[in-house]
Every structure is written in structure tokens, then in C-alpha cells.
N, C-alpha and C positions, 0 to 999 in steps of 0.2 A: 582484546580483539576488536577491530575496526571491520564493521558492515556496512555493505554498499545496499543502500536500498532508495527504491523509486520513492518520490514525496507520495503518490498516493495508496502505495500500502500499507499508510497509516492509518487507512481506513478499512482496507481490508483485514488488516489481521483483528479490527474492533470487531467483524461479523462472521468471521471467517470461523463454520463448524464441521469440517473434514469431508466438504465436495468440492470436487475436482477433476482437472482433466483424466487422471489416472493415479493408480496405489501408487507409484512412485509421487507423482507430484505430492499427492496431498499426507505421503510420510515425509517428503521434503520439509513443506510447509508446518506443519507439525513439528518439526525438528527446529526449523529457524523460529519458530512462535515461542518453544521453549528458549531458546540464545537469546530470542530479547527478552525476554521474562526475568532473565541478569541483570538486563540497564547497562548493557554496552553502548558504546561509541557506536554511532553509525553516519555515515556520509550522505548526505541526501543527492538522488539523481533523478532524472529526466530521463531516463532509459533503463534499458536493461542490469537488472542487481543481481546479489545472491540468492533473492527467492527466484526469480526466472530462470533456473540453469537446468529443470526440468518441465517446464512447459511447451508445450507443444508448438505456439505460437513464437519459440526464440527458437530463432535461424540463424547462428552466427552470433549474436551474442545481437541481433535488430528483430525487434517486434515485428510479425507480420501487419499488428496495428498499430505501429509507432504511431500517425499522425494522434491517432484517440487517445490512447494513452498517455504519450507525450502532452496532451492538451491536461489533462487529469490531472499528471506529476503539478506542471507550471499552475494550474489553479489551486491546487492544493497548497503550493509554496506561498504564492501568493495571498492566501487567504489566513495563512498563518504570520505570514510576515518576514517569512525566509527566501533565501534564494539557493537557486542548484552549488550544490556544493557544501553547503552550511554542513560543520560536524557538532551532533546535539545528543545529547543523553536521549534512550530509545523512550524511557517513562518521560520525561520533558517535552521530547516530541507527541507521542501518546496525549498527553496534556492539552499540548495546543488545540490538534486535529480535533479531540472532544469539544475541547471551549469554543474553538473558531467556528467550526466548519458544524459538526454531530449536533451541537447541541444548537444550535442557529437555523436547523434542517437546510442546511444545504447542499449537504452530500446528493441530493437529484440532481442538482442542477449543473454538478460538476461531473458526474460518472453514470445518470442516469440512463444513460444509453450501451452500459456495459450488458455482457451476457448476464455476467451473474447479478444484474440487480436485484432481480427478484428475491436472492436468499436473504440480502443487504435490506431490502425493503418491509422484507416479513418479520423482522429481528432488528427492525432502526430502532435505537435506544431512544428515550424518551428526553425532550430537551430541557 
């Protein structure tokens, strides 16, 4: 199975511990955290994936904050060394976002201004 997921919830699902918009989203999330826990194929994107098809903020399949997000995905890729589109092992990408980005501290600097920083901030792995 091939997943579509945004570049930067390679970093959410490193902090991600069952809050969320609502019981659906976050048994969604739960559910796709298990499917990459297999090391499937996934597609990297700059938009809306398979974790967004229950969040409140996808309207049509468009972020209501695409510009912020959208800016998240493309730093994320870029700070890994990928581009939109790239298809990469979920643990390989897993990988990179740790070495690049988690272990670097620079996940503030790229998503700092998300809601949920705070959970990400209380629980940043150690680099």
C-alpha cells in the first residue's frame, strides 16, 4: 500500500500522543501511526494526505491553513533533502526528519507557530 502523506507529519507523528481535534480524528491518526509502523511506501506532499481526511481544518481535500502548512511540508523536504513527490520507506523517512530536522532542534523554527506546538515542545526528543 502507497500513502500520501504531507513532508511535515514526519514530525508529527514523532510527538503525536492521542490529542486532537476529536475521537474520530485522533482514532484516525492512531490508525495511520499503526500503517506506518509496517514501513510502507509513502508519497511525500505539500498538501492534504491520508492523515487529513478527518480533520476539521480539510475543506475539500484544501487546508483552511494551507499557506502555514504548505510552508512546513516544503521546509521539511527541504531540510531533508527531498522534494514533493519523492516515494521513500515511512522508517527511512522517519530517519531523516530525526537526523535532519529533531535532532538539529529545528523543528521551532519550521512549525513553531503551529497550534499544537506546545505538545511537540513538552515531549522534543533530545538531540
Amino acid at each position: 500500500m502507497l500513502y500520501r502523506i504531507r513532508a511535515h507529519h514526519g514530525m508529527c507523528f514523532s510527538f503525536y500522543q492521542g490529542k486532537g481535534y476529536s475521537g474520530e480524528f485522533t482514532d484516525h491518526m492512531w490508525a495511520m501511526k499503526r500503517k506506518l509502523e509496517q514501513n510502507p511506501e509513502v508519497i511525500l506532499l505539500c498538501g492534504a494526505d491520508d492523515v487529513c481526511t478527518y480533520c476539521p481544518n480539510n475543506h475539500g481535500g484544501l487546508c483552511v491553513f494551507a499557506d502555514r502548512t504548505e510552508r512546513y511540508d516544503r521546509q521539511t523536504l527541504a531540510h531533508c533533502g527531498l522534494t514533493e513527490e519523492t516515494r521513500i520507506r515511512w522508517q527511512d523517512y522517519e530517519e531523516l526528519v530525526r537526523e535532519k530536522i529533531l535532532a538539529k532542534g529545528l523543528r521551532t523554527a519550521i512549525c513553531g507557530d503551529c497550534q499544537w506546538n506546545a505538545v511537540c515542545s513538552y515531549t522534543e526528543p533530545a538531540g
